[in-house]
C-alpha positions in Angstrom: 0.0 0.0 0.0 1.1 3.3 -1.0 2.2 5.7 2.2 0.1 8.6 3.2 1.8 12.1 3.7 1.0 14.5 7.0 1.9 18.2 7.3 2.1 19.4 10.7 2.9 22.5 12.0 2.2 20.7 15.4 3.9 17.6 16.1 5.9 16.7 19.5 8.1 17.0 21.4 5.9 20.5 20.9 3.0 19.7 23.2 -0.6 20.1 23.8 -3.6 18.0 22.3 -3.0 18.5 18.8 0.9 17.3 19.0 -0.1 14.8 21.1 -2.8 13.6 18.0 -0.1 13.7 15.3 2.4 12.4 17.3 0.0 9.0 18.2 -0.6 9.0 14.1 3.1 8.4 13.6 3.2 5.9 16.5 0.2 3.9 15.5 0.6 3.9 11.5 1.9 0.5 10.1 5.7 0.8 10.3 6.4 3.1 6.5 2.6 3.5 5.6 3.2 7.5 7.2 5.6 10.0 6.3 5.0 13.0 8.6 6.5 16.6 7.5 6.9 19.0 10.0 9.5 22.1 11.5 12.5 21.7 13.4 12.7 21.3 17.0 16.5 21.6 19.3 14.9 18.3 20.6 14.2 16.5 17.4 16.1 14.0 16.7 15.5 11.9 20.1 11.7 12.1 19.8 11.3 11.1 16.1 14.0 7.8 16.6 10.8 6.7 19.0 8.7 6.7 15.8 8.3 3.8 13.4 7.6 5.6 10.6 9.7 8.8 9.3 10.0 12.1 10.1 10.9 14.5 7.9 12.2 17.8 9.6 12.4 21.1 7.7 15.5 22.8 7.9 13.2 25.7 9.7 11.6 26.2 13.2 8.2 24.6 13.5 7.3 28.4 14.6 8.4 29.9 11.0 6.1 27.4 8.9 3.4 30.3 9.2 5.4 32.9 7.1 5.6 33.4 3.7 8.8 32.1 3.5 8.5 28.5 5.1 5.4 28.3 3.3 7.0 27.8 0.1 9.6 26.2 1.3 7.0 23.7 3.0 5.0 23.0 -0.4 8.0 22.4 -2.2 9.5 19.7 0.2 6.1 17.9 0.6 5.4 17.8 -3.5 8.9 16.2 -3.3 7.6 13.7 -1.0 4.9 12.8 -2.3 6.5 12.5 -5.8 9.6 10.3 -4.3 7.2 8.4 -2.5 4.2 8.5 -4.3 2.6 8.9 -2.0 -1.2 8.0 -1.9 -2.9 10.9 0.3 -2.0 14.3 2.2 -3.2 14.5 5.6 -3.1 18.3 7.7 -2.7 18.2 11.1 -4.5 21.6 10.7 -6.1 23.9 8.3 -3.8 26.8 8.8 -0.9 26.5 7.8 -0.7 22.8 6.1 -3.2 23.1 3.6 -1.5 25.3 1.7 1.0 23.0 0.8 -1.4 20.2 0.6 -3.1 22.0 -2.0 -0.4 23.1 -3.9 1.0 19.7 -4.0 -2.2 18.3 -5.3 -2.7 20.8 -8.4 1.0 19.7 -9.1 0.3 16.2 -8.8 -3.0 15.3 -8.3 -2.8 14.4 -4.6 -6.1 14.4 -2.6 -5.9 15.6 0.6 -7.9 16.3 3.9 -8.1 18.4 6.5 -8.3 17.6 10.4 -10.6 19.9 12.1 -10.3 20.8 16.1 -13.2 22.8 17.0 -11.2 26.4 18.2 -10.0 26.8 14.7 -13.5 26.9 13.2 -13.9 29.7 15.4 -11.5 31.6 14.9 -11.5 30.6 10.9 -15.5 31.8 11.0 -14.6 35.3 13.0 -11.9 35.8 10.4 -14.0 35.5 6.8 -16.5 37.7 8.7 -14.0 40.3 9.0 -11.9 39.8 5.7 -13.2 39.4 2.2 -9.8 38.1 1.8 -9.6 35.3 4.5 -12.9 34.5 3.0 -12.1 34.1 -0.2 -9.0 31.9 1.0 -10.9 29.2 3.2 -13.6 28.9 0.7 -10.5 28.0 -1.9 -8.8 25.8 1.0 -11.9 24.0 2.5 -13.3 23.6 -1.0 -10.6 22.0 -2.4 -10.1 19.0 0.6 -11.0 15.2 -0.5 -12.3 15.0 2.9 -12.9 17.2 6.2 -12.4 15.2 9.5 -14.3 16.6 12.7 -12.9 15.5 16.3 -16.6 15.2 17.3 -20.0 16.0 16.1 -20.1 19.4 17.9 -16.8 20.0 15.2 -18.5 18.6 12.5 -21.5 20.9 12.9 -18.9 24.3 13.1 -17.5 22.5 9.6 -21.3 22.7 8.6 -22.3 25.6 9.4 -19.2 27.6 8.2 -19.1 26.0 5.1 -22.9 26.9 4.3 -21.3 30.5 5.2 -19.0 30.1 2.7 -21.4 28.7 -0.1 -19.7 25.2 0.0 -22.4 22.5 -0.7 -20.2 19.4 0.5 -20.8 15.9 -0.6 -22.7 13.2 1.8 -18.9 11.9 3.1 -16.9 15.1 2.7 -17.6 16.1 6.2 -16.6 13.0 8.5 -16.3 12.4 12.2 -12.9 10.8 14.2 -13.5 10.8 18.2 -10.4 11.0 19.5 -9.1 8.9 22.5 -5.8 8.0 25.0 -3.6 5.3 24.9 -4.8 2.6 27.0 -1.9 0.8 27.3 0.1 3.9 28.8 -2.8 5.5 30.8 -3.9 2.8 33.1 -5.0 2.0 36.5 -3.2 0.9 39.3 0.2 2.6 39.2 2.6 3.2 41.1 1.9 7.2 42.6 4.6 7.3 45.1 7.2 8.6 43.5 5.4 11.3 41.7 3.7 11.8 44.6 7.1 13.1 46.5 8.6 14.5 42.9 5.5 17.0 42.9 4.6 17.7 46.0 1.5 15.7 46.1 1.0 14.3 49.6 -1.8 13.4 52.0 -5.4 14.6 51.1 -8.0 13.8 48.8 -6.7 15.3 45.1 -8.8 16.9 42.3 -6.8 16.9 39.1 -7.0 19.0 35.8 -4.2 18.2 32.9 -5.1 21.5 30.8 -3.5 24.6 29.2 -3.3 27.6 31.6 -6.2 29.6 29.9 -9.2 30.8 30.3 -11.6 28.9 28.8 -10.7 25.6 30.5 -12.1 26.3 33.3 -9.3 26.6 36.0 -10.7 29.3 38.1 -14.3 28.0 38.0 -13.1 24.1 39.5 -10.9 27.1 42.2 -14.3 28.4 43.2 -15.7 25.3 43.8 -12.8 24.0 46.3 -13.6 27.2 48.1 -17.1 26.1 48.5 -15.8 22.7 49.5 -13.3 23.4 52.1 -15.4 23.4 55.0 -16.9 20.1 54.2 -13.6 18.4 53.2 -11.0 20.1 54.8 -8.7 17.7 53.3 -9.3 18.4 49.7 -6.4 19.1 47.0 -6.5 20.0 44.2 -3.3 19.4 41.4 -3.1 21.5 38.0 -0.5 20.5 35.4 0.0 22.7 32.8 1.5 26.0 31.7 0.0 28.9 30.0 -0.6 33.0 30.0 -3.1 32.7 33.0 -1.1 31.2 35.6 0.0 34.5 37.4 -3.7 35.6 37.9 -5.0 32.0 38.7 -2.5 31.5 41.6 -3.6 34.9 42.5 -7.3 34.1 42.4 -6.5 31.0 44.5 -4.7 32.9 47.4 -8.0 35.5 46.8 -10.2 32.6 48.0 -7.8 31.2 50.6 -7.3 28.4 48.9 -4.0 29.0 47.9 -2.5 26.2 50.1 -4.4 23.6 48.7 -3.4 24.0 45.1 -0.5 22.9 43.5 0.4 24.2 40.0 2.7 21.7 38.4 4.6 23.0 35.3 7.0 21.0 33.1 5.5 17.7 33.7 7.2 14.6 31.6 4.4 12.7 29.9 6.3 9.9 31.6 5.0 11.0 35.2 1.4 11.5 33.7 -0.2 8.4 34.5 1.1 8.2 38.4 -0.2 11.6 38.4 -4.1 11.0 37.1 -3.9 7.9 39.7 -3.3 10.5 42.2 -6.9 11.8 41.7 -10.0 11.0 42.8 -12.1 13.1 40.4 -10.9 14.6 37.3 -11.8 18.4 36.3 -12.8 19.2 32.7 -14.4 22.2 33.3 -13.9 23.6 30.0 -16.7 26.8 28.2 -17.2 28.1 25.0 -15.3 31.4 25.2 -15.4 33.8 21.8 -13.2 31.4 19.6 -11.7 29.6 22.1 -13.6 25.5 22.9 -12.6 21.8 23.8 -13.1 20.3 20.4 -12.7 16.8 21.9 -10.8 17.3 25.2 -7.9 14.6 25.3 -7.3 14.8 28.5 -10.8 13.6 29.8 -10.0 10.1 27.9 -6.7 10.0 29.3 -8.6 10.5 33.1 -11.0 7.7 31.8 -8.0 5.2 30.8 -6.3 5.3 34.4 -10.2 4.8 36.1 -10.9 8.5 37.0 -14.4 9.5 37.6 -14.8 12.7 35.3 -16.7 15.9 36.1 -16.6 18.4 32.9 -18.2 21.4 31.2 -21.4 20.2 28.8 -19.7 22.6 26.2 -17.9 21.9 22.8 -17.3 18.4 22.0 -17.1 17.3 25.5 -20.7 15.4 25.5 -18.7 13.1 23.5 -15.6 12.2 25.4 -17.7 12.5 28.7 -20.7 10.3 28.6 -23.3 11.7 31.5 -23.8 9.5 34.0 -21.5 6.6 33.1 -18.3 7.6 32.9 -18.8 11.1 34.7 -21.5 13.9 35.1 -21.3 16.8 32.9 -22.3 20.3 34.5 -22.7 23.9 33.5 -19.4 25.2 33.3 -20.4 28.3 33.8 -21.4 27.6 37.7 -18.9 26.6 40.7 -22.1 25.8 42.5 -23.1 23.2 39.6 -19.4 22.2 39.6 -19.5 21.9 43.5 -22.6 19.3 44.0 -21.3 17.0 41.4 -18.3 16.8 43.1 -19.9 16.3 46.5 -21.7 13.9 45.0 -18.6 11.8 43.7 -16.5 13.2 46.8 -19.3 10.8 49.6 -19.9 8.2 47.5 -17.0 5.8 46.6 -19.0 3.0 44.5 -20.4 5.4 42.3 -16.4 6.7 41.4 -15.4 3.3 41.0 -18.4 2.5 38.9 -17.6 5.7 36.3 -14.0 4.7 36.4 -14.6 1.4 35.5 -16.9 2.2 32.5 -14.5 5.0 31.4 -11.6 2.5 31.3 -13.7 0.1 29.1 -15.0 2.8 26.8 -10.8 4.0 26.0 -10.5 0.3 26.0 -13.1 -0.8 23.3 -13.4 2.2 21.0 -11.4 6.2 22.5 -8.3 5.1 22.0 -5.1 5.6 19.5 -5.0 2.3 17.5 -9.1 2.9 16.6 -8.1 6.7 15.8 -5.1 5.9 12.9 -6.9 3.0 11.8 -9.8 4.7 10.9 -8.0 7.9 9.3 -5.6 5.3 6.8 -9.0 3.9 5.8 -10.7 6.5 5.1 -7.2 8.3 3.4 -7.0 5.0 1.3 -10.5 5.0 0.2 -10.5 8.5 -1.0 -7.2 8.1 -2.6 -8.7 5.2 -4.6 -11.9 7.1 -5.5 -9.4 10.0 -6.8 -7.8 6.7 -9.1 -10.9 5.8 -10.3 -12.0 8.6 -11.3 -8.8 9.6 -13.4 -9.2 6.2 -15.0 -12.6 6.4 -16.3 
């Protein structure tokens, strides 16, 4: 079978969810069925010798693939790709910047390619071709030109609609497709070992609350800190561990000491992915607390699959795509997001009754088991790459 090409501006040891995607993709591809195009990081070359398919590095920073510059130098490399390799389909790890070259690529060679959608940049993507006749003008030649547009959820999938009828794009019945994402199963598990991340971090006696989340608004951080102020009376023994880094970490530790909570929350930064699972078995609830905020939404929300793999009982925001990583009432409760006192009873509720976290664990862990998880994730995007590659053939043929 013929490999498949992705552009990625994203792509680890870079983190956050969208890395963490791509980086699974090269992991879980058939060993040379994947060649993955992407900048240069100073930690490179250890991280893509882990992979079993290639990586091709730019000679640029992963930063300077959004100029003018490594744009062209981007679709020249990947048309040489996928000419040496002939390769069979382009994948983008995101609309902006990889379809450009994906689309110069295929009116150079005939290449189909498709675009993976996160939520946040149909957002933003929909406030810019309001704005800019321009912008507009560019999506409606980028999104119109895809094989195939792949949504992390059916919230996503509705943006993709919805902007697209904006733009006057009628798509075919399978242009517009739907991947869940997931966690790996194997990596994120119950039942490890916690006491040596428990010292490394800081993380000692007490009940813990966990979130694994950028440092930014719209996940929710200072609504979960308002709702262990409302708790600390009742369980005076209640932690609560962040990990993450981001712009608002100044003015959430503030907001903590505000509440006089400030002793009961640990911000972790730098956190090895290594230390992630003893970390999530730390917890006894994970907070997703994530809200719609102008152009900024949890497409999918990684993390919440990850907490669901190691056994977590989940409470998160009933925004975005979370419905569908988060099923109510069996793997965790979804709440407004909106509300520390909605956030605060469903974690009373989970806090006094033991059985009913074990239960939501347990039927978290199967759901990452039998269907959110990596291997189901690349599986089903080399399919449906392959089958729109050999529609492309046909048609050409006839």
């Amino acid at each position: 079978m013929a490999p498949q090409l992705l552009l990625t501006y994203d792509f680890p040891p870079i983190g956050g969810g969208i890395a963490r995607w791509m980086g699974e993709l090269a992991k879980r591809y058939p060993p040379g069925s994947l060649i993955v195009s992407t900048g240069q990081h100073p930690d490179a070359a250890d991280v893509d010798a882990t992979f079993p398919n290639r990586v091709d590095r730019l000679p640029l920073a992963a930063r300077r693939l959004r100029s003018l510059q490594g744009l062209l130098f981007w679709s020249r490399r990947a048309a040489v790709l996928a000419r040496q390799c002939a390769v069979e389909f382009i994948w983008c790890g995101n609309m902006k910047p990889a379809s450009y070259p994906a689309k110069w690529t295929m009116e150079r060679l005939g290449t189909p390619f498709g675009v993976l959608l996160h939520g946040g940049d149909l957002l933003i993507l929909q406030h810019q071709v309001h704005q800019s006749l321009l912008k507009r003008r560019t999506a409606r030649a980028l999104l119109s030109s895809a094989a195939v547009l792949v949504a992390n959820s059916q919230w996503t999938r509705e943006r993709c609609l919805t902007l697209l009828r904006e733009l006057e794009i009628e798509p075919a019945d399978d242009q517009v497709q739907v991947v869940p994402l997931g966690a790996d199963h194997v990596f994120f598990r119950p039942g490890v070992d916690t006491a040596a991340a428990r010292a490394r971090y800081g993380l000692g006696e007490g009940r813990w609350l966990l979130s694994v989340a950028r440092l930014a608004r719209h996940k929710g951080i200072d609504v979960a800190l308002r709702a262990l102020a409302l708790l600390r009376d009742r369980y005076p023994d209640l932690r609560y561990a962040v990990v993450g880094t981001g712009e608002e970490r100044g003015s959430l530790e503030e907001e903590a000491r505000h509440l006089g909570v400030g002793d009961q929350v640990r911000f972790l930064t730098d956190v090895p992915d290594r230390d992630l699972p003893a970390i999530y078995n730390c917890a006894e609830v994970y907070l997703g607390v994530s809200r719609l905020m102008e152009q900024r939404v949890e497409g999918f929300g990684i993390s919440l699959a990850e907490a669901s793999a190691c056994g977590v009982a989940v409470v998160a925001g009933r925004s975005g795509g979370i419905p569908e990583a988060v099923r109510d009432g069996e793997t965790g409760l979804l709440v407004d997001a909106e509300s520390a006192d909605a956030v605060t009873e469903a974690l009373r509720l989970l806090l006094d009754d033991a059985a009913l976290r074990a239960r939501f664990g347990g039927a978290g862990r199967r759901s990452v088991e039998t269907y959110y998880n990596w291997d189901r994730v690349a599986g089903d995007l080399a399919r449906i790459g392959h089958g729109f590659a050999g529609a492309v053939a046909r048609e050409a043929v006839s």
